[in-house]
C-alpha positions in Angstrom: 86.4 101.1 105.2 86.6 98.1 103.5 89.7 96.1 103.4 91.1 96.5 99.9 91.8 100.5 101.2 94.6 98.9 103.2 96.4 96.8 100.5 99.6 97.4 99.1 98.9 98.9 95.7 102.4 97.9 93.7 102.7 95.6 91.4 103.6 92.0 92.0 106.4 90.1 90.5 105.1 86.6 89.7 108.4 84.3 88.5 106.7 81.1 87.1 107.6 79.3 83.8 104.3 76.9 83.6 101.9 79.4 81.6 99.2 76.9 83.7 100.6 77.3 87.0 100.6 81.7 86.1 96.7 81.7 84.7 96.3 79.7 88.5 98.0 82.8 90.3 96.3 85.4 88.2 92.4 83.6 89.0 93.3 83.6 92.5 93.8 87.3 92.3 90.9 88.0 90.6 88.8 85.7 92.9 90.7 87.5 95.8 90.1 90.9 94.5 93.7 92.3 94.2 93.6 94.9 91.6 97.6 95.2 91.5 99.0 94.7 88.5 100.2 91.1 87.9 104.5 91.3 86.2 105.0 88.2 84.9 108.3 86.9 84.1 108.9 83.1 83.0 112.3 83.0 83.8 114.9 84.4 86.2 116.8 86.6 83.5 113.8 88.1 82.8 112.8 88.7 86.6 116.3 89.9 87.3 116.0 92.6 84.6 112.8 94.1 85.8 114.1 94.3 89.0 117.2 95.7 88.3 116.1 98.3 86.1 113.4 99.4 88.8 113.6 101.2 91.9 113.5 99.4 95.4 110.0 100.0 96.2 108.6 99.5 92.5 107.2 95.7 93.9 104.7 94.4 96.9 106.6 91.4 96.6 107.9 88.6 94.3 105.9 85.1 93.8 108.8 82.9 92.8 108.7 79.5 91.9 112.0 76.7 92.2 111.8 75.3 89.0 113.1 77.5 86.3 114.6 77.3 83.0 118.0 78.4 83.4 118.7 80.0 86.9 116.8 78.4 89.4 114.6 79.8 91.8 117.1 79.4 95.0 120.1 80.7 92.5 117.7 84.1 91.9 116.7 84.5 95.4 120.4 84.2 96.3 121.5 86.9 94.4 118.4 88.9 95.0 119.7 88.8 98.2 123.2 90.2 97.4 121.9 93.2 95.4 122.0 96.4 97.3 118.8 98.0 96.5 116.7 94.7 96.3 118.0 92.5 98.8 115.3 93.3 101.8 112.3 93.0 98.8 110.0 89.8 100.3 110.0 87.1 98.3 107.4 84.4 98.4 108.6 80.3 97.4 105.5 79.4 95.4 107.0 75.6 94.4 106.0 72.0 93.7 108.9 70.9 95.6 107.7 69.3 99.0 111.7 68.2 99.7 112.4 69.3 103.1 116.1 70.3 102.2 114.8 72.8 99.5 112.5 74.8 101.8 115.7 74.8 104.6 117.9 75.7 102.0 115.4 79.2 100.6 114.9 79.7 104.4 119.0 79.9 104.4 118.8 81.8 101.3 116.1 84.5 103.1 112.9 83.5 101.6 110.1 85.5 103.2 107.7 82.4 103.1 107.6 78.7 101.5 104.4 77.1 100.3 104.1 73.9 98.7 101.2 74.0 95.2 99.1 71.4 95.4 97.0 69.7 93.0 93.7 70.4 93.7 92.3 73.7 91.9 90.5 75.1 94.6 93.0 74.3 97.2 95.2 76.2 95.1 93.5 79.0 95.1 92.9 79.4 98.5 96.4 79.0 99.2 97.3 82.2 96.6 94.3 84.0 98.2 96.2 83.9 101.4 99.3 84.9 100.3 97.9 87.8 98.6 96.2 88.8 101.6 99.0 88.1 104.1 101.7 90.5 102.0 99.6 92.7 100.6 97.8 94.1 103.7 99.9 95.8 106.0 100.5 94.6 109.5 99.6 97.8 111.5 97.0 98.3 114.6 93.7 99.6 113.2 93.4 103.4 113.2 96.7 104.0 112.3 97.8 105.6 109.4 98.9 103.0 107.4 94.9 102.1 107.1 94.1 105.8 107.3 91.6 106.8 104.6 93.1 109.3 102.1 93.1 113.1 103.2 89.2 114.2 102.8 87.7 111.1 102.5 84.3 110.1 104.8 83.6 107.1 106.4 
């Protein structure tokens, strides 16, 4: 069984306003082999209607960058965290901001990880490679069912 069997096949929210910083995310994906579908969303307002409108389980998870136009970052995950149906939906700080208040204050604010983008391409990339991996493969012992093969499949 290979290991794209065991991924998390939803859709991922990616909340980033720098068109550059998205095309990054979605080469990463490619290179990484994820073949969920990419929402993009340059904006909170944006991000908060497609949530909204969905149903809890409708996303892996949500790549959320600090620095928006309008509604921050922090303010979204903050009242991510308020909505009844979204609030326990992980949400990943992909951010330029190396400020050691900002990542304790989206730890306060529930953020399910904080990494800091960094300049160099391929650095980059590996970076969103492992955060691909790390939330979209479940964490369960091998054999078990989530990992299972589907019902009449060989290995």
């Amino acid at each position: 069984m290979n290991e794209t069997q065991c991924r998390d096949r939803r859709p991922v929210l990616v909340v980033e306003d720098t068109e550059d910083d998205y095309e990054t995310v979605v080469e990463a994906a490619r290179r990484a082999r994820v073949e969920n579908q990419l929402v993009h969303a340059a904006d909170a307002s944006t991000a908060a209607r497609l949530l909204y409108g969905a149903p809890a389980d409708t996303f892996a998870f949500v790549l959320l960058d600090y620095n928006l136009p309008g509604v921050d970052g922090l303010e979204f995950l903050d009242e991510l965290r308020r909505h009844p149906v979204h609030r326990r939906l992980p949400v990943v700080i992909f951010t330029a901001s190396v400020n050691a208040r900002d990542r304790a204050a989206f730890h306060v604010a529930g953020a399910s990880a904080y990494h800091v983008k960094v300049m160099q391409f391929d650095r980059c990339l590996g970076m969103l490679q492992d955060i691909f991996d790390r939330w979209l493969t479940p964490r369960a012992p091998p054999g078990s069912a989530a990992c299972a093969p589907p019902q009449g499949a060989s290995g």
